[in-house]
TILUMTOR-889915 format. One line per field, with one value per residue (C-alpha): y, z, x; residue number from 1. Coordinates in steps of 0.25 Angstrom, whole numbers. Layout:
py	c(Y:...)
pz	c(Z:...)
px	c(X:...)
num	c(NUM:...)
//
This chain:
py	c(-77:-89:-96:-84:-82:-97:-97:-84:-90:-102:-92:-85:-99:-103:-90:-90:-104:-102:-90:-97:-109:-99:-94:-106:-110:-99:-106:-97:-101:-95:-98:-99:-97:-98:-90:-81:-78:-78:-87:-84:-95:-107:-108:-93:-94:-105:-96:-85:-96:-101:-86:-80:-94:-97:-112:-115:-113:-117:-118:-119:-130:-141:-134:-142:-131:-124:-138:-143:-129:-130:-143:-144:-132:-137:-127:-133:-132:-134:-139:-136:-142:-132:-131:-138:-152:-153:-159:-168:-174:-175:-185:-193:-198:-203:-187:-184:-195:-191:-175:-179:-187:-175:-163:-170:-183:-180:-167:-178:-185:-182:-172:-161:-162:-152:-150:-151:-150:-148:-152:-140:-146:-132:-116:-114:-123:-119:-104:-99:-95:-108:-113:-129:-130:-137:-140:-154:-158:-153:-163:-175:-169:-168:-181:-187:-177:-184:-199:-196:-190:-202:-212:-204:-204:-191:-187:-186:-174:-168:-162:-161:-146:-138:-122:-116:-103:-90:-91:-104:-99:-88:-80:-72:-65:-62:-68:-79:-88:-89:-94:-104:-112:-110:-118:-123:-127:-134:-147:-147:-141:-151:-162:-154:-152:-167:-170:-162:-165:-181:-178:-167:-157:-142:-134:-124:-110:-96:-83:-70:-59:-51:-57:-54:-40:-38:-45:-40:-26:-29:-32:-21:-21:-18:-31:-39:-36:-38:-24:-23:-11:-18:-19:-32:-42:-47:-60:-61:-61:-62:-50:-53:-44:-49:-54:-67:-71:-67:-77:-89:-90:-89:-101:-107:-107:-112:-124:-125:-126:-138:-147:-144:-132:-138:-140:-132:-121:-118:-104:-105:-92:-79:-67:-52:-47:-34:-31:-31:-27:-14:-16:-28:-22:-26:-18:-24:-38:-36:-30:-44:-55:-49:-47:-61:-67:-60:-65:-79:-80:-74:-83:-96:-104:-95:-102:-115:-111:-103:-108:-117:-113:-99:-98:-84:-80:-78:-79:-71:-63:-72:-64:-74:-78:-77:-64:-67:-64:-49:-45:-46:-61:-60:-51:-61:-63:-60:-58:-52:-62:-61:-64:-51:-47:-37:-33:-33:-48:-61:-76:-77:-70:-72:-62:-48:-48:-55:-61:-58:-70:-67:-68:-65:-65:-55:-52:-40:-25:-21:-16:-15:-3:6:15:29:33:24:25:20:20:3:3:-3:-13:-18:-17:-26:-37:-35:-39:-50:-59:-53:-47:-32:-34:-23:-14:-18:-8:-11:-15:-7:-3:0:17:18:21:22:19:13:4:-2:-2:-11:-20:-20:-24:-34:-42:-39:-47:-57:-58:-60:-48:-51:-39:-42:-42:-27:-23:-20:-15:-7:-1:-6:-4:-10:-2:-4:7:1:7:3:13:15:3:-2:-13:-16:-29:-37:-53:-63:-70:-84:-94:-100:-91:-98:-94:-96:-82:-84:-74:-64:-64:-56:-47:-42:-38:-31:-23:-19:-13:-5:0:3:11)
pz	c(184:180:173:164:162:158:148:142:140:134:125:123:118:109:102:99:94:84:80:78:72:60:57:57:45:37:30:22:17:4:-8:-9:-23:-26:-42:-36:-42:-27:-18:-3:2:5:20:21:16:24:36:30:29:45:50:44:49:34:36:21:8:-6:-16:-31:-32:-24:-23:-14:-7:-4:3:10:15:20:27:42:41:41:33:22:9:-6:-14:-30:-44:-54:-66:-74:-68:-69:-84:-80:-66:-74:-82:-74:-59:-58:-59:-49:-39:-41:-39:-26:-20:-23:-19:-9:-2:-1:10:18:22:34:46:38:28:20:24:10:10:-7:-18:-29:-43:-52:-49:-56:-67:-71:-73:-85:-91:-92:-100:-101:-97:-86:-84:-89:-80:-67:-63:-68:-60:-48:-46:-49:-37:-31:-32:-29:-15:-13:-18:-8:3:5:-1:12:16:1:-8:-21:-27:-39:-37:-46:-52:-49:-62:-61:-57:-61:-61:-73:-67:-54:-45:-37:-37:-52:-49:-58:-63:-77:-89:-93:-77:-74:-79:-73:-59:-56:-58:-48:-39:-40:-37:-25:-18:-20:-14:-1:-7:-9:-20:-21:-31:-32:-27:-34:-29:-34:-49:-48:-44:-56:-67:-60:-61:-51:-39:-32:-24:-11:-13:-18:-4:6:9:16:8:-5:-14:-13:-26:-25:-31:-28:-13:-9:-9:-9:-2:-8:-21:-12:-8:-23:-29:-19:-20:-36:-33:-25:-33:-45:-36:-34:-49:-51:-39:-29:-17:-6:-11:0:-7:-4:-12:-17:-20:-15:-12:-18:-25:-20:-33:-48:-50:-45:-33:-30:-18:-4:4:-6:-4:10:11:2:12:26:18:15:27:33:26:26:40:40:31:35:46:40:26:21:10:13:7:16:13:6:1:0:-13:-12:-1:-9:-20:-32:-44:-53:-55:-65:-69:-82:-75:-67:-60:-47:-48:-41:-30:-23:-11:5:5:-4:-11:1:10:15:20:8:18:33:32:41:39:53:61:72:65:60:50:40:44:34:29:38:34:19:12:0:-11:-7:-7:-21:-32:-47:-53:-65:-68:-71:-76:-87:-100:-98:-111:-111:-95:-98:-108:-97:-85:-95:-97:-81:-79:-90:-78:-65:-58:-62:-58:-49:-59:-67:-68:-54:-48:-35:-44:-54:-52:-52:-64:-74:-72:-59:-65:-72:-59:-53:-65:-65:-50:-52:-61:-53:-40:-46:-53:-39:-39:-51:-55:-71:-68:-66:-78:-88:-97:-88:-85:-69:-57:-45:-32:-16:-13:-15:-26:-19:-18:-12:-15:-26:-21:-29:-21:-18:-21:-11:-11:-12:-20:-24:-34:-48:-59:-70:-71:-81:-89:-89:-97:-109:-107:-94:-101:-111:-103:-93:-104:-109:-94:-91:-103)
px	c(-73:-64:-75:-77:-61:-62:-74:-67:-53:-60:-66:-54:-48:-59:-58:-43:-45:-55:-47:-34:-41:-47:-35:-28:-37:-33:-23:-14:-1:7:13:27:32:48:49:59:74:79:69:71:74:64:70:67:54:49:55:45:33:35:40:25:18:13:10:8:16:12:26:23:33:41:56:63:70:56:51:64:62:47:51:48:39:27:21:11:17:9:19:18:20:22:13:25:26:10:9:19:14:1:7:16:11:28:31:19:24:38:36:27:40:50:40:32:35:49:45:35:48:57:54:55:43:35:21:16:2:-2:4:1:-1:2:4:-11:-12:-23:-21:-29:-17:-11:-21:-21:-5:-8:-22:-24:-14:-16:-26:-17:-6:-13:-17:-3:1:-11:-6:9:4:-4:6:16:7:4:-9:-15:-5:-3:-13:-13:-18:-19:-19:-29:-29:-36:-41:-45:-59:-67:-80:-83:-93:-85:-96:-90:-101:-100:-85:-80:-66:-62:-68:-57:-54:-69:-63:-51:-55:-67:-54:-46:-55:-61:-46:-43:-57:-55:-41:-44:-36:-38:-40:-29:-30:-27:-36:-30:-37:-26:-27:-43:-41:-31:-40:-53:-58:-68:-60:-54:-43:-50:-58:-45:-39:-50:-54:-67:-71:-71:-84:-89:-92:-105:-111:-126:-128:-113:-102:-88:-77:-64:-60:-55:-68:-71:-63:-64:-77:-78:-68:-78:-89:-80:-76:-93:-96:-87:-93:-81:-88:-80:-65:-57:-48:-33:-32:-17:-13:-18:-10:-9:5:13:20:19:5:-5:-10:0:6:10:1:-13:-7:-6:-21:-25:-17:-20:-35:-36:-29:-40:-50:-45:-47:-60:-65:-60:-69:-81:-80:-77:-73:-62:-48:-41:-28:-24:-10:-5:2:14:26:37:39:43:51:52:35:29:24:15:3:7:22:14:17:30:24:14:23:19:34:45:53:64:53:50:36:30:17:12:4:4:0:0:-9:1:10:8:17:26:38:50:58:72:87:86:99:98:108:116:109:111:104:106:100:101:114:106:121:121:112:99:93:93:90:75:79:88:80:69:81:83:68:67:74:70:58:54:40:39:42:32:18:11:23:30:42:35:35:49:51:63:74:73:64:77:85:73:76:89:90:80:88:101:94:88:103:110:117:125:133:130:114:116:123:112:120:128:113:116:121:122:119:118:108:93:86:72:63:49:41:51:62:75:75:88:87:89:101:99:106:91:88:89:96:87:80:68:63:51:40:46:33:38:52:45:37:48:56:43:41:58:58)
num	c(1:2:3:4:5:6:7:8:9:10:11:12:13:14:15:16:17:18:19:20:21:22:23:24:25:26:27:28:29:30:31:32:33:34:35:36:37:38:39:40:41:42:43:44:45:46:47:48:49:50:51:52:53:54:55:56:57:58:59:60:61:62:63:64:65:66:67:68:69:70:71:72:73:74:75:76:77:78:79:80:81:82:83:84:85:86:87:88:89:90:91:92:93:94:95:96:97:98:99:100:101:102:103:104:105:106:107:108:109:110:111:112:113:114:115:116:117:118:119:120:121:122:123:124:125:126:127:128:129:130:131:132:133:134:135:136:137:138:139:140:141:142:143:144:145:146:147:148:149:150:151:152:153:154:155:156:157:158:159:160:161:162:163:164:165:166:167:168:169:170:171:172:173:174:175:176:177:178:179:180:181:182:183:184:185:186:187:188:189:190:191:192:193:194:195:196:197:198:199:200:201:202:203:204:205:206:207:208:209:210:211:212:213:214:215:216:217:218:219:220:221:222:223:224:225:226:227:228:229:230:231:232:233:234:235:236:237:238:239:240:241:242:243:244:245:246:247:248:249:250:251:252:253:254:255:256:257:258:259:260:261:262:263:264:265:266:267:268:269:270:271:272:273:274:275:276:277:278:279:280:281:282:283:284:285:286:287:288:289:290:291:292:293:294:295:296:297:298:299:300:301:302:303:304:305:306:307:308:309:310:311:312:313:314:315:316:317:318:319:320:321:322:323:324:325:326:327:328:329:330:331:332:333:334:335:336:337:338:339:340:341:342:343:344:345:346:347:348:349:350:351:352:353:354:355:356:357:358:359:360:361:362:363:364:365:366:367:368:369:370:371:372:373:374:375:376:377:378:379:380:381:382:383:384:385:386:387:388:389:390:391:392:393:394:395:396:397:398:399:400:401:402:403:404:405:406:407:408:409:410:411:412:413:414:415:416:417:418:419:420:421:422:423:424:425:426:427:428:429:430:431:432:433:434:435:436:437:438:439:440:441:442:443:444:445:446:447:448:449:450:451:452:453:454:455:456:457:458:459:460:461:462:463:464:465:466:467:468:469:470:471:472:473:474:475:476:477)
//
């Protein structure tokens, strides 16, 4: 008897060690973006990283307040150059080497050092819709950031990456093994990958199932989402279930045709938004993450092509992103912009939910609204000035606020502005159109937020895409 309860508690052992061992290798991070009027602060969000065990972060730039933050973590960080600064480290090895010492080195010293692991060159250069901006530099730049690491001694520990596009490759006829990168890429990408294979390092891009199921009438939601009743695409022999496994492997076989089959992958962005768009919802974005977190695991240790890093997009909602390809930009986060879980999800399997960031400090709990006593008859006009410089995209068509309906729609404008405005009592004039209240105009689905109240928020406020003015006054009237 003892020798079988022996042999089955070494059993018992083995398996949970395999178990834990495949999970462990489904590396899943996210990105932390910070183009918000009122960014929770970085101490809190790196509370909010550790709280839901998320070991690895990936910031679009350098801020010094974001990495003094991350210090001592030891979470993984991919630190980012933005697409400005890439002509210029092209040209210069001296501005290479001197952004290396103030965004990387610097972090290595002391006991309380960054773990940065990447060094990002570009958000996406070579999006189609940047045309030639800032390809012909992206190579130049990256071997700058190269040399600097070396010259600082830090190669072996940083890599140097570019994050691709998901329109960086492509298959016209929708079969993945006809996958391929763009003409106007080939050149280009057989000198990136050239470079990150002779230096070990990844190649890093974006997989938008949500952007294929917007541009593709083919891909139904079911099959964006990891439903196992969804109809299957087929090409030749194989059948693919999701439009993940879709696009990875039309990126594989791109990778193929240009001699590079064995490059790991880090896939940089993936996520599905909850706002601003049909079908952009929590509950459909909830579906998607705990449908690929499932199928990540599943996958890793059966394929050795499976990503080896997958950076969930995004941490929090950011209301000052750029919205030139859809409102639903600024509604990618796991988390409200106050840290706030938007759905039932975990990135620890530990854990059966979110944990919300603690100990907010928000302005206090009033609103500014539309005064129906007053004459109303230049209320859109005003709302459409109102969301020139702050976020209306929930009242945009596809967005939860969007029902409403006149005039509230102008209260959810004028509000806007009024938070975004810290509560300053001319933000609410409008004219003599507003008035400030402490009873929540929320309803249903539709949230009058109350900002934070931070004293990070910039006072620069940049303006919309006049576009977006334009067809706020055509919906307000």
């Amino acid at each position: 008897m003892t020798r079988r309860l022996y042999l089955l508690l070494l059993l018992l052992i083995v398996t949970a060690e395999i178990s834990i061992r495949k999970f462990s290798a489904v590396a899943i991070g996210v990105n932390w973006g910070t183009e918000a009027s009122h960014p929770l602060p970085p101490s809190k969000v790196v509370e909010l990283l550790k709280s839901n065990g998320i070991a690895k972060v990936k910031l679009f730039d350098a801020d010094p307040k974001v990495l003094r933050a991350l210090s001592g973590s030891n979470i993984g960080v991919t630190v980012g150059i933005p697409n400005s600064m890439i002509k210029s480290l092209n040209a210069s090895r001296k501005v290479a080497e001197s952004w290396v010492h103030d965004n990387v080195t610097r972090y290595f010293d002391g006991g309380n050092r960054v773990r940065i692991e990447y060094v990002a060159v570009g958000d996406e250069p070579f999006l189609q819709s940047y045309g030639n901006q800032y390809r012909p530099f992206v190579i130049g730049a990256a071997m700058n950031i190269q040399n600097a690491l070396a010259k600082a001694s830090l190669a072996s520990e940083v890599k140097v990456v570019v994050p691709s596009s998901f329109d960086s490759f492509l298959s016209e006829s929708g079969r993945p093994s006809s996958g391929h990168f763009r003409a106007d890429l080939n050149k280009t990408m057989i000198e990136l990958l050239s470079f990150l294979t002779r230096h070990h390092s990844p190649f890093f891009v974006t997989i938008s199932p949500f952007i294929s199921f917007r541009q593709n009438k083919n891909i139904s939601l079911d099959f964006s989402v990891f439903k196992e009743t969804a109809k299957a695409h087929k090409d030749g022999r194989k059948a693919y279930r999701n439009s993940f496994d879709l696009s990875y492997t039309t990126l594989l076989s791109a990778l193929s045709s240009i001699g590079f089959p064995d490059v790991d992958i880090v896939v940089s962005r993936i996520g599905w938004p909850t706002d601003g768009a049909a079908n952009a919802t929590s509950t459909t974005a909830e579906a998607f993450l705990k449908g690929l977190m499932g199928h990540l695991e599943k996958k890793t240790g059966s394929s050795p092509r499976s990503p080896v890093e997958t950076y969930i997009e995004n941490l929090l909602d950011e209301d000052k992103r750029n919205v030139s390809s859809g409102s639903f930009e600024r509604h990618w986060g796991v988390f409200t912009f106050d840290g706030q879980a938007k759905y039932s999800f975990s990135f620890n399997h530990n854990a059966k939910k979110l944990v919300n960031a603690q100990n907010v400090q928000y302005l206090p709990p009033k609103w500014c609204v539309v005064n129906n006593n007053k004459d109303l008859s230049n209320a859109s006009a005003k709302a459409s000035e109102a969301c020139s410089v702050s976020d209306c995209t929930s009242i945009l068509p596809g967005g939860s606020c969007s029902s409403i309906g006149w005039p509230r729609n102008v209260s959810y404008a004028f509000n806007s502005l009024y938070q975004q405005s810290d509560h300053k009592a001319e933000s609410c004039d409008f004219g003599g159109l507003g008035l400030i209240t402490t009873v929540d105009p929320s309803e249903d689905k539709c949230r009058f937020w109350i900002q934070l109240d931070t004293s990070h928020s910039s006072p620069h406020i940049p303006i919309f895409f006049l576009s977006l003015s334009l067809l706020l006054l055509f919906l307000l009237s």
